[in-house]
N, C-alpha and C positions, 0 to 999 in steps of 0.2 A: 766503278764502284769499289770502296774500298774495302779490302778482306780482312775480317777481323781475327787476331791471335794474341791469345791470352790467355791470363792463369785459371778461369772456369773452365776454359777451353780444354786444357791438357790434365783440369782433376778430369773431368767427366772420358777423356779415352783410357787414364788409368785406372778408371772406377772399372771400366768397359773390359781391361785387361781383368782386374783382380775379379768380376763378377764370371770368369771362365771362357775364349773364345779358345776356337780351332787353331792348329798350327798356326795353315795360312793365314788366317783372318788375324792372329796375332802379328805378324811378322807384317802384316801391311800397316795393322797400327801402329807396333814401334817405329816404322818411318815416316809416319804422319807425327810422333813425337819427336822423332832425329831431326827432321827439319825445323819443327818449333825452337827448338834448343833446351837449352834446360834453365832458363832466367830470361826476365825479360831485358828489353825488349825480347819477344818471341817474333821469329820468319811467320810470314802469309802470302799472298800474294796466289796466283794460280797454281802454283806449284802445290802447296795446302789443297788448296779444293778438289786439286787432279786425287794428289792420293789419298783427301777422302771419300772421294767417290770409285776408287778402284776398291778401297774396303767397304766399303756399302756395298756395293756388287756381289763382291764376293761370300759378305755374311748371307746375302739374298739368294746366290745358288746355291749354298747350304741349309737354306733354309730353314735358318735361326732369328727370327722372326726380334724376339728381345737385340738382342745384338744390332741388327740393322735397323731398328729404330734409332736406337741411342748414335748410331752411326751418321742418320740420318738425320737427326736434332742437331747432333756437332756440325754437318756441313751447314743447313738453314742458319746455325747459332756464327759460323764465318761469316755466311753470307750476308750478315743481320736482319735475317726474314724472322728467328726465332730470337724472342726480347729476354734480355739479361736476366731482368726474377724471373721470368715463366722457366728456363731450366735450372737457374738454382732449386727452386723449390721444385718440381718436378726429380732430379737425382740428388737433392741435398749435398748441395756441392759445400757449402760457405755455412757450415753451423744450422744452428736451429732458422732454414730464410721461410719456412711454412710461416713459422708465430712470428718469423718479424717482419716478415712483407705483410702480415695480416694485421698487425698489430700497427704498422703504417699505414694502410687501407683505413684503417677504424676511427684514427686520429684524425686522417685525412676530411672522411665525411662525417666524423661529427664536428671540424669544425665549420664545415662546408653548409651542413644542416643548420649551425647558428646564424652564421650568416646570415641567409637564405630569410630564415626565422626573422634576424633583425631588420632585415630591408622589411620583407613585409609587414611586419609590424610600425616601419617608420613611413610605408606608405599609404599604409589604413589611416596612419594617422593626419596624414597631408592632406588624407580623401576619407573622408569621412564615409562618401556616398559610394563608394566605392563598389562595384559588382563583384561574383568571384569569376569572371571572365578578364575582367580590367587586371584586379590581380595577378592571375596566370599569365598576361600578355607581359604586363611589366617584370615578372620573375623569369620567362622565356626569353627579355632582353637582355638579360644578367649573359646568356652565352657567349654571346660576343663583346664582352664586358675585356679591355686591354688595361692592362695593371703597368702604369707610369710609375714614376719617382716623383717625388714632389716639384712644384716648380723651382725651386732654388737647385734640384741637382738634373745633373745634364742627362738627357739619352732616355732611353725606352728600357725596362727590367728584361732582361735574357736568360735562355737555359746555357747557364756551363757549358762547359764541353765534358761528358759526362754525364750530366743529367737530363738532355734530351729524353733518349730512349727510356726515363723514368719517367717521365712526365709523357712518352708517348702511351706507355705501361700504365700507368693511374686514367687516361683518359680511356682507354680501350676496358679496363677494368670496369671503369662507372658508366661505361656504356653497354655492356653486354654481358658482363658476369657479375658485377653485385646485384644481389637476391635481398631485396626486403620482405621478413616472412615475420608472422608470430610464432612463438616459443609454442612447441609441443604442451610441455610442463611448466610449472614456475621455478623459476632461478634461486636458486639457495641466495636468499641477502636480499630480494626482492617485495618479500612479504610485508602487507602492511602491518602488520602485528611485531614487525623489527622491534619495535624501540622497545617492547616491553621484554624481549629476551633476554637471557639471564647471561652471564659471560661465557658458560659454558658452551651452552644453544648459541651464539653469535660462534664460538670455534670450532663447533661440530659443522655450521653453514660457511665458512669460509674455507673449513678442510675439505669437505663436498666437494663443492665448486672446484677447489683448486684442482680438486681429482679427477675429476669430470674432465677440465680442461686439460690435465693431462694423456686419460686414457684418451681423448682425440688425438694430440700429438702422436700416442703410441700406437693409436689406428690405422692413421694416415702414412707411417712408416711402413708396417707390417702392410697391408693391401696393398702399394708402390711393387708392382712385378720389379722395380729396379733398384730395391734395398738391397746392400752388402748385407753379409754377415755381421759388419761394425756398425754399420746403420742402425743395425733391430739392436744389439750391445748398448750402443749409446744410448736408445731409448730405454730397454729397460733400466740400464742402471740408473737411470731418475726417477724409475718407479719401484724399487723394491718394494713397496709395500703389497704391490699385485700377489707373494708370493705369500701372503699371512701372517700373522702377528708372531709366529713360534722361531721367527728369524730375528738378528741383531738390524740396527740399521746400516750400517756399516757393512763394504764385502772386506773378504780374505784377502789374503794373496794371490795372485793368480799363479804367480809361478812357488808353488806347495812346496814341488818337488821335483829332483833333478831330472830334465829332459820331457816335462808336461806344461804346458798352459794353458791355463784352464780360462772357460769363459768367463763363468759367473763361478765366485768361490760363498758359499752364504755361510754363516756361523749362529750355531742354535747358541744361548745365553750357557748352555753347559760343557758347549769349546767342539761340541761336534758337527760335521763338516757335511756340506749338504753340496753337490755338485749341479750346475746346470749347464747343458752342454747346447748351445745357438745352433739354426742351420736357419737357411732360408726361408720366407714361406713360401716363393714362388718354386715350390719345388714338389712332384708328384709325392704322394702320399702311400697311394692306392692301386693295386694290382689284381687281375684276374688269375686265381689258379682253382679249375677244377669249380669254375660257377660262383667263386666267392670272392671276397675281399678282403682280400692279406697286405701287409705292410710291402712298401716297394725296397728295391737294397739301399735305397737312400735311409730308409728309415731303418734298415738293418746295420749298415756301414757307422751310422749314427750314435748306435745303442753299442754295440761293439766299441766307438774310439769311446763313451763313455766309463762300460765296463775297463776296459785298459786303462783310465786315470783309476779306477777305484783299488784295482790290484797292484799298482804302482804307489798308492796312498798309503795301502797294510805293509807291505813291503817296507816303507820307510816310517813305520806306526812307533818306534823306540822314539826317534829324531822326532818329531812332530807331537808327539807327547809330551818331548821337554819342554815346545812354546807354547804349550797348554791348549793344542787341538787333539781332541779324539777320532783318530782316522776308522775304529775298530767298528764300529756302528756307522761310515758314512753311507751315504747315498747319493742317488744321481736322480735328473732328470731331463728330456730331452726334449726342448721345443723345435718342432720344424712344423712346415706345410702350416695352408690356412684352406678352409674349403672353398673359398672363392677362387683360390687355381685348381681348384681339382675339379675334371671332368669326366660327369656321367657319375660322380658321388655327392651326395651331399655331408651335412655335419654332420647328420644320425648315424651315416653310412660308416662316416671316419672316426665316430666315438664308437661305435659297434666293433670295428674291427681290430683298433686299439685296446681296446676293453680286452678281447679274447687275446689280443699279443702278449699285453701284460700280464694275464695267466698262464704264460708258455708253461711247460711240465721240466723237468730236471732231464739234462741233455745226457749221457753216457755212452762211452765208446764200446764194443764190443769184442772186449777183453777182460782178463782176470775174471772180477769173481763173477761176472755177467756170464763164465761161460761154467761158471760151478752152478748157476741157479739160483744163488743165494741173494 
């Protein structure tokens, strides 16, 4: 069997590094990268498989459960047991491959559905008498239906080399995970009352939709326990509009100011600077102290590196003035955690607790005039 090494291969152990492992568990993967090489062709062979299974191992007695999956996907993905888009799209290795494997699925069976369509409709018409048993016999012979070249050219049509494992991918897809369901609701652009809408109503239903079909994109990121921080980044920033109308559409600079870069930089239409600072969602939210539900230090550590870009923003308020941003009024905000990783809370739990964080009281040391009373 031959061992696959390739450029998915080595985004997803880098993904694997940048998403946080343990010393050891680091130090095994950069040698499963040293021996790839750094351009292809990339090294495979047994050597690959040994040392990803000694890092599999190892994420496993630590008991980092995320880690040794992805661990455990790269060796299947050597081994070619795990198929090309099923881990692109699973760690977004290669771009937007969600909407565009899905977006080839869609093409795929609608034109498969014409097809389908056009035989039987040319042999209802052969047969008039036709039962719908006779039908389905003749549309169940379409399976083993072999796709030649015409007779003037020579040989039988082939898969590349390359395209196999996509055409193994599309048959395994239409046999066990495409889902034909009806729509919940109706589809903005759907209505049969379309054509009488006025140009405005035909923009307000294509803006819809387009939204819609985004906030999927940006769901399906966020839920993935195996989004980067650059992962949820790239999705937002195709959705600024998530964040309301009181923003430009356009972001900032990321880098404001000297020695900070910022995630998201948003600009109010009056030059004032509104901060957003990313963190993961698979990442605890939620903590017990004393019976309740307090922020965990992720979500303190968080709020902190955001206060430090704001004091670093006033700090530099002259300069930043001059290219017409107002640092003096900014603010911040701080997306992490989702409650689909939080366990033993739910969303009530984690807007209830947040709610009382962001009423914290005004912090002071106990000195000066703390100790006059005043």
């Amino acid at each position: 069997m031959r061992i696959r090494s390739d450029y998915s291969l080595r985004l997803l152990l880098n993904k694997s590094i940048d998403l946080g492992l343990s010393t050891h568990v680091r130090n095994l993967v950069e040698d499963v990268l040293r021996h790839m090489g750094d351009r292809s062709p990339y090294r495979g062979g047994k050597v690959l498989t040994d040392l990803l299974r000694q890092a599999h191992a190892a994420a496993r007695m630590e008991e980092d459960e995320d880690t040794a999956e992805r661990l455990e996907d790269a060796l299947s993905y050597a081994m070619n047991v795990m198929l090309s888009p099923d881990l692109e799209v699973k760690y977004q290795l290669l771009g937007n491959a969600r909407r565009r494997n899905g977006q080839f699925i869609g093409s795929i069976a609608t034109q498969a559905a014409a097809f389908v369509a056009t035989e039987a409709r040319s042999f209802v018409a052969e047969h008039s008498q036709v039962s719908v048993d006779e039908l389905l016999a003749h549309l169940d012979s379409l399976q083993g239906l072999v796709v030649r070249m015409q007779p003037e050219a020579p040989g039988v049509y082939e898969a590349l080399r390359g395209t196999r494992e996509r055409v193994a991918w599309i048959d395994e897809v239409f046999r066990d995970r495409l889902q034909v369901t009806d729509a919940d609701t109706a589809v903005p652009g759907d209505d049969p009352h379309i054509g009488t809408a006025s140009a405005v109503e035909l923009a307000d239903a294509v803006l819809l939709r387009a939204r819609r079909s985004a906030l999927d994109d940006l769901a399906a990121v966020v839920l993935n326990r195996h989004s980067s921080e650059r992962d949820l980044q790239s999705a937002i920033e195709a959705n600024l509009w998530i964040f309301g109308g009181r923003q430009l559409s356009g972001l900032g600079p990321r880098r404001i100011s000297l020695g900070i870069e910022l995630d998201l930089t948003l600009l109010r239409p009056d030059g004032t600077v509104h901060v957003v600072e990313l963190k993961r969602a698979c990442v605890p939210v939620l903590t017990h102290q004393r019976r309740r539900n307090v922020p965990t230090n992720d979500v303190h550590r968080a709020v902190t590196q955001a206060m430090n870009y704001l004091v670093v923003l006033d700090e530099d308020r002259a300069r930043l003035a001059g290219l017409g941003l107002d640092v003096r009024r900014a603010s911040a905000t701080v997306i992490i955690g989702h409650a689909s990783f939080e366990r033993g809370a739910g969303e009530a739990e984690i807007d209830e607790a947040l709610r009382v964080y962001n009423r914290q009281p005004p912090v002071a040391s106990g000195g000066g005039d703390l100790q006059t009373g005043s």
